[in-house]
C-alpha positions, 0 to 999 in steps of 0.5 A: 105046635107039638115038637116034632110036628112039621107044618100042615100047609100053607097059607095068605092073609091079606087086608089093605090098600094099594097106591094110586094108580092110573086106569085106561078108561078110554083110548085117550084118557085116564082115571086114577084108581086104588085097589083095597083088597081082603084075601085068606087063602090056604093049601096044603103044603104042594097047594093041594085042597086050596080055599078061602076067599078073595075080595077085591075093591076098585076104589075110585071106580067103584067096583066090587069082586069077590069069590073062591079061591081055586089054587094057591102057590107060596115060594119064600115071602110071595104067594100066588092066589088064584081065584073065580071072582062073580059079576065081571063079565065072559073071560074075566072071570080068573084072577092070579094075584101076587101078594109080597110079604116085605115085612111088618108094615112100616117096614123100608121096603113095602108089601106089594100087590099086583092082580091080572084078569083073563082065562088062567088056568085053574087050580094051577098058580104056577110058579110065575106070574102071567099075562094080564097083570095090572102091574105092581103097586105098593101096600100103603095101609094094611098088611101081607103075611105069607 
């Protein structure tokens, strides 16, 4: 970068895997399920002309999501990805994910991730998280950078 030049926006690239954790799977029972999940998102710097690419994997469960990134919302080490994910059925179809940039990998204390489903409204991330979250997991392999 040239001397003087400030930076032109934001952005978040993520790739890794989440802890194991466990999913409802009917009013009595459970599931174990992991999430690996691939993401690169940019914005300008107030998180205008937001784009990129989310993809997520529900490991053990077997199910794959992806789509476009509709807003994103970087403050310090976090971000807040929106995105309008294909194939997951009316009302499901937004998803916010924080992501948290705790250091390199390896680091004491690790990233985390944490995802919600519903009907959030978009292009705004907001500056909080929302309803619907699954909650936070930790990144056991892979990496955040915010």
């Amino acid at each position: 970068m040239a001397h003087g030049q400030t930076p032109s926006g934001d952005s978040v690239v993520a790739q890794g895997t989440t802890e194991v954790f466990e999913i409802p799977v009917s009013p009595t029972e459970t599931s174990p399920a992991q999430w690996a999940f691939d993401i690169n998102a940019t914005s300008g710097p107030l998180g205008e002309d937001a784009g990129g690419q989310v993809a997520l994997d529900l490991l053990l469960v077997g199910l794959h999501l992806q789509g476009q990134v509709t807003c994103l919302n970087v403050l310090g080490n976090e971000a807040i990805v929106g995105a309008e994910l294909e194939g997951i059925g009316v009302g499901l179809e937004s998803t916010k994910i924080l992501l948290a940039d705790n250091g390199p990998p390896g680091a004491e204390q690790p990233d985390t991730f944490e995802v919600g489903f519903g009907e959030f409204p978009t292009p705004n991330c907001g500056s909080s998280f929302v309803d619907g979250s699954l909650g936070v997991l930790d990144v056991i392999e892979g990496d955040i950078a915010v």
